[in-house]
N, C-alpha and C positions, 0 to 999 in steps of 0.2 A: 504494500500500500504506500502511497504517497499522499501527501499535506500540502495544497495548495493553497494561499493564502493569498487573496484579491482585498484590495484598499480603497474608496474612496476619501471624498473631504470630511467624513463624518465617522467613519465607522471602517472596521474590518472583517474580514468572515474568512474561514477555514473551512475547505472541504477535503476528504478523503476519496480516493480512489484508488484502484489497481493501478499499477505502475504501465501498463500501455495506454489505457488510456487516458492520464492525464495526460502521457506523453505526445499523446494526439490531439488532445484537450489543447496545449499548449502551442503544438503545431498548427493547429485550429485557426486558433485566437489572432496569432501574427499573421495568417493570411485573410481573414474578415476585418482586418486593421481598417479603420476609416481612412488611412492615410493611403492602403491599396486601393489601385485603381478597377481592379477589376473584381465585382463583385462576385461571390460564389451564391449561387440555388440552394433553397432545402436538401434538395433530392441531389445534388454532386457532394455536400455534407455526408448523407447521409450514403451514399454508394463507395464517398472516400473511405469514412469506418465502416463500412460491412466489407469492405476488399483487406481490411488491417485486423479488426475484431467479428465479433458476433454480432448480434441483432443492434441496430441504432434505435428501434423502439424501448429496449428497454433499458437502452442506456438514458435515449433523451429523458423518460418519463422517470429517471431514478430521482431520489429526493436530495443529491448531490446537485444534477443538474437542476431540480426548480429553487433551490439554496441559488444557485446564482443567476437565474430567471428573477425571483424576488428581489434581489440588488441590484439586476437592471443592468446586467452584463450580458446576457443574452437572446435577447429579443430580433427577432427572426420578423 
């Protein structure tokens, strides 16, 4: 497991996962960057982690990812 730890101006939150996917998580995140230009689809998300991991339903829907849904890191 891995400890990711996201910050805004107010507050902090720590999530756990398995060690691929945060690592994917993380991978993720720098290419949905507001500063790339090229945006990625649901479904290329979600076709990137099923070619890396198992199901992306049950990853999107775990309570790790609505922990950072709820803080507003991401929204789709």
């Amino acid at each position: 497991m891995m400890q990711l730890t996201f910050h805004d101006k107010r507050e902090t939150i720590a999530i756990s996962l398995e060690k691929d996917k945060a690592e994917w998580l993380m991978k993720t995140l720098e290419l949905i960057d507001v500063s790339n230009e090229k945006a990625l689809t649901f479904a290329q998300l979600k076709t990137d982690f099923e070619n890396q991991l198992e199901d992306f339903e049950i990853f999107w829907y775990s309570k790790s990812v609505k922990t950072l849904q709820q803080f507003g890191l991401l929204m789709l």
